[in-house]
C-alpha positions in Angstrom: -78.7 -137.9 -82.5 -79.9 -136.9 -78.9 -78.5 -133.7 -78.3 -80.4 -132.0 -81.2 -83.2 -133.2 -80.0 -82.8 -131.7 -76.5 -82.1 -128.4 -77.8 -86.0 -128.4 -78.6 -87.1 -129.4 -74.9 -88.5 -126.9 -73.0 -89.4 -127.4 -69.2 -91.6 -124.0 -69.4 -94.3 -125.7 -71.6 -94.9 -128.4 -68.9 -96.7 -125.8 -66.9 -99.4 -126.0 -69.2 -100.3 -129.4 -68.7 -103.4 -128.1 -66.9 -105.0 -126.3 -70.3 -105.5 -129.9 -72.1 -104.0 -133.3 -69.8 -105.8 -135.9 -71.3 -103.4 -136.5 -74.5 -100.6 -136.0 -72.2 -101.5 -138.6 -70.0 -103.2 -141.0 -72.4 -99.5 -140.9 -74.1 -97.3 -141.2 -70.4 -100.1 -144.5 -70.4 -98.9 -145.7 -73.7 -95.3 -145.1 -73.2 -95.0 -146.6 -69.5 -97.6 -149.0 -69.0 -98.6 -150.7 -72.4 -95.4 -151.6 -74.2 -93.7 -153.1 -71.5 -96.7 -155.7 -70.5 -96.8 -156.2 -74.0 -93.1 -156.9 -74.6 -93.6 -159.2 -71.5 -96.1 -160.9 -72.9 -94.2 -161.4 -76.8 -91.3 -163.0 -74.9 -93.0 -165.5 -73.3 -94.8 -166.8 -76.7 -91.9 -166.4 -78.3 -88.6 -166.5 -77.4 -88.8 -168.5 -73.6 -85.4 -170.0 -73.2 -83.4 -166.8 -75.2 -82.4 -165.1 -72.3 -80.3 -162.6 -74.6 -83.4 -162.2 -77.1 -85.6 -161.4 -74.3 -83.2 -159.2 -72.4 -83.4 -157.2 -76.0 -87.0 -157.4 -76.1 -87.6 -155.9 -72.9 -84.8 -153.1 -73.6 -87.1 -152.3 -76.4 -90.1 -152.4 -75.3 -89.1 -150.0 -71.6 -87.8 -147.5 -73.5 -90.2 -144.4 -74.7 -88.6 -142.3 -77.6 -87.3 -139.0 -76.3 -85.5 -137.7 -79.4 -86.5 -138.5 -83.4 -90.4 -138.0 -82.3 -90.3 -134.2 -81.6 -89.5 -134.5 -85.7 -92.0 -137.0 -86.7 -94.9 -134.8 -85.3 -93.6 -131.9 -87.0 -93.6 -134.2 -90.1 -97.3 -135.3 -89.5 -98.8 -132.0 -88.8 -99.4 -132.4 -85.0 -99.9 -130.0 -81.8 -96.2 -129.1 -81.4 -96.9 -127.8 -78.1 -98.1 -131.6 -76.8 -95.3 -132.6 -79.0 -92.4 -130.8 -77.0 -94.7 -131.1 -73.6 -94.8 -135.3 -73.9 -91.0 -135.1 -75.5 -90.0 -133.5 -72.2 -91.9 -135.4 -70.1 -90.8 -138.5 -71.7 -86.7 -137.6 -71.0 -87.4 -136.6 -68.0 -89.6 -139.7 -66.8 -87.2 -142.2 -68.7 -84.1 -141.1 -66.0 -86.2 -142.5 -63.0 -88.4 -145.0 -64.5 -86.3 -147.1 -66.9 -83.9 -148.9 -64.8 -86.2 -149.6 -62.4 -88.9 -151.3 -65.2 -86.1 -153.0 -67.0 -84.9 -154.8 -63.8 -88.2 -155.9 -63.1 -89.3 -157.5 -65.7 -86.2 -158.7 -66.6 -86.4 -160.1 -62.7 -90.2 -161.6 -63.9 -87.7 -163.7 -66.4 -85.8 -165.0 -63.7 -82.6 -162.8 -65.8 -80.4 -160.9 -63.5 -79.3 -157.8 -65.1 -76.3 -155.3 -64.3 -78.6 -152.3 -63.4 -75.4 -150.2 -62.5 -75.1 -151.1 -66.3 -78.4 -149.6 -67.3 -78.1 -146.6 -64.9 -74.7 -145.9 -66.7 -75.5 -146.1 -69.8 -78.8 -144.3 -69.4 -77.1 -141.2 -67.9 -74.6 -141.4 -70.9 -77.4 -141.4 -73.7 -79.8 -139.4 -72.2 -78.5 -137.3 -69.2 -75.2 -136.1 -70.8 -76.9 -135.0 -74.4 -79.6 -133.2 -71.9 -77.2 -131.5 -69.4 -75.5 -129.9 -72.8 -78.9 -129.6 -74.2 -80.0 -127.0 -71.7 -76.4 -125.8 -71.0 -75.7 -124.4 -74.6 -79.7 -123.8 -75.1 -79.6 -121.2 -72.2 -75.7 -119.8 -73.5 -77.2 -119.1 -76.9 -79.9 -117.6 -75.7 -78.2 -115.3 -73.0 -75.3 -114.3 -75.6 -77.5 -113.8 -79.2 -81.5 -113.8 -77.9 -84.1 -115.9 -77.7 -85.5 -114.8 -81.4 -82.0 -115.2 -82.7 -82.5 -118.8 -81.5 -85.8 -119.7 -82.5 -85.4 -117.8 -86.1 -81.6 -119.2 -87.1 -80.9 -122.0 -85.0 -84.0 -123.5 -83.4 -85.8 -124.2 -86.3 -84.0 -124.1 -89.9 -81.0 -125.7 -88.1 -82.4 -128.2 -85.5 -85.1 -130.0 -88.0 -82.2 -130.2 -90.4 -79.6 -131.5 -88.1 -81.9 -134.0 -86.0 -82.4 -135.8 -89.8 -79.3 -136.0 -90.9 -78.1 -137.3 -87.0 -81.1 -140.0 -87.0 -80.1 -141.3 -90.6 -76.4 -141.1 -89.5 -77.1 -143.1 -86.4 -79.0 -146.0 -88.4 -75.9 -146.1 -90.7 -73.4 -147.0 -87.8 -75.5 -149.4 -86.0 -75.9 -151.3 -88.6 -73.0 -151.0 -89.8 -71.1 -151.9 -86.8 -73.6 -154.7 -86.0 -73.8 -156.0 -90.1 -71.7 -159.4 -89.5 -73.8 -160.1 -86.5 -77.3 -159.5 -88.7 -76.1 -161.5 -91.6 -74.1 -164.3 -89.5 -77.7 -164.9 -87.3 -80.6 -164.2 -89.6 -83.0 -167.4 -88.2 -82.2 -165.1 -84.4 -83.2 -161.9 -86.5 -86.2 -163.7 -87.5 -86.9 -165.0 -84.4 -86.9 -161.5 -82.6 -88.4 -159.9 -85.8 -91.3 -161.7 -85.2 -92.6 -160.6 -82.0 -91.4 -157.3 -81.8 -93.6 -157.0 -84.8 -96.2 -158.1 -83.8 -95.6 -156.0 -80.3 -95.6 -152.7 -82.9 -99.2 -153.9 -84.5 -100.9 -154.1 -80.9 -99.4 -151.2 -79.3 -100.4 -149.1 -82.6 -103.4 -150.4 -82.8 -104.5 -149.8 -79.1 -103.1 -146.0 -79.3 -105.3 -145.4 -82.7 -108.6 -147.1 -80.7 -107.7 -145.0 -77.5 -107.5 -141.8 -79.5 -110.8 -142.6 -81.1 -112.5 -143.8 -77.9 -111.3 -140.0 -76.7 -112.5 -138.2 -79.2 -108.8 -136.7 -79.6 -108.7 -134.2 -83.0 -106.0 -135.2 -85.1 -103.4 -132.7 -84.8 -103.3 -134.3 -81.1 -104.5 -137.5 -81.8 -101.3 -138.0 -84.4 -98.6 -136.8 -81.4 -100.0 -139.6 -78.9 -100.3 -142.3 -81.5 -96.4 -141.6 -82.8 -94.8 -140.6 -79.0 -97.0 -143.4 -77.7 -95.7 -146.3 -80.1 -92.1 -145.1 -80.3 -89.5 -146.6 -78.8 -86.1 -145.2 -77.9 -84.1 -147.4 -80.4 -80.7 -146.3 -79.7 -80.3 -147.3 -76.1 -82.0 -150.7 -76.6 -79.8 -151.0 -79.3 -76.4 -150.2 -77.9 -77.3 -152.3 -74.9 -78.6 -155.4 -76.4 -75.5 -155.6 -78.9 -73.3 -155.4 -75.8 -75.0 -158.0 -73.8 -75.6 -160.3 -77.1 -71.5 -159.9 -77.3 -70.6 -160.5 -73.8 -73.4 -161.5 -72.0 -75.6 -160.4 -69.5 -74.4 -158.0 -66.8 -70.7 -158.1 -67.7 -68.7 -155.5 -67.3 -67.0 -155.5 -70.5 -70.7 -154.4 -72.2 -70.6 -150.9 -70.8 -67.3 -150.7 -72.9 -68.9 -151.7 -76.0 -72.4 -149.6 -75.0 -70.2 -146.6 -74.9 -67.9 -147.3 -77.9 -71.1 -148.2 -80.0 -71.8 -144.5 -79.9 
């Protein structure tokens, strides 16, 4: 799923942060700063005393999409420059800010967490898909072009490819994880609820703060969607392997890996 995905990235466009910043940095807010005190908040009305519930909560809520959006705001119409701009920005922010926002308010919880295990496994979801990403990108484009890219692979092949790797990764994780969803539906229901409710407040404040800007939509759209996604497939693949083994044991980053 990730390494279509960072085929699109391009670290050029982030010199032109200085035409238009203000959706860029009213998403790098809504990515960063909201969801995280908000997930904080959800797990103390909700699930004190579920250290593995809460250790999921705050995987989810620390972790900014860096893949399936660039799609979505192609989907919805949106400024596709902000889109690959805040896309980039997003994978490269998420290498030096995740570990250290997950350990600390998983260390607000009084939780100790393995965060060798998070570095790990964040270098393996996001830092080897980008390291080919911009590897083959730059082969391809040395060997056939750059309009060879863009015109054949780039976009009839990426958009394509980046579906069918989304839809294919939402198969196997559930899949793999189905006896653990129907064995436990009062936890499923327990975490449902205030990850919901998480989505509704963190939506809602990115639709005000796009209003209260004055945003046009075709920007408006990419900070609403990059600003309430959250990078699903590394919360995922952790929480299932500390909900299997526990908290910080070494025998998750086995599972993390395989789950993939």
């Amino acid at each position: 799923m990730m390494y279509p995905a960072m085929l699109n990235l391009q670290a050029s466009e982030l010199k032109k942060l200085r035409k238009n910043p203000k959706p860029i940095i009213l998403t790098i807010l809504s990515n960063w700063v909201i969801p995280p005190i908000v997930g904080l908040v959800m797990v103390n009305l909700f699930l004190i005393g579920n250290e593995q519930l809460i250790v999921a909560v705050i995987l989810l809520s620390s972790s900014p999409c860096t893949a399936m959006v660039l799609v979505w705001g192609y989907m919805a119409k949106g400024n596709q420059e902000q889109n690959v701009i805040n896309t980039s920005l997003n994978t490269i922010t998420i290498i030096f800010l995740y570990v250290p926002i997950v350990t600390l308010l998983t260390g607000n919880q009084n939780i100790p967490i393995d965060w060798v295990l998070l570095l790990i496994s964040l270098l393996f979801f996001i830092g080897i898909p980008l390291f080919l990403g911009i590897v083959s990108k730059k082969l391809l484009i040395n060997s056939k072009g750059e309009k060879w890219f863009n015109n054949i692979i780039y976009r009839p092949f990426i958009g394509k490819s980046s579906i069918i790797a989304l839809l294919t990764t939402l198969v196997v994780l559930f899949s793999l994880n189905g006896n653990v969803l129907i064995n436990n539906p009062d936890l499923l229901l327990l975490v449902t609820i205030p990850l919901l409710i998480e989505f509704v407040i963190v939506v809602g404040y990115n639709i005000l703060i796009t209003k209260l800007s004055k945003l046009k939509y075709r920007e408006a759209i990419i900070t609403v969607i990059i600003g309430s996604s959250s990078h699903f497939g590394i919360a995922i693949a952790i929480a299932t392997a500390i909900a299997m083994y526990g908290i910080g044991s070494v025998a998750a980053l086995g599972t993390t890996m395989r789950l993939f």
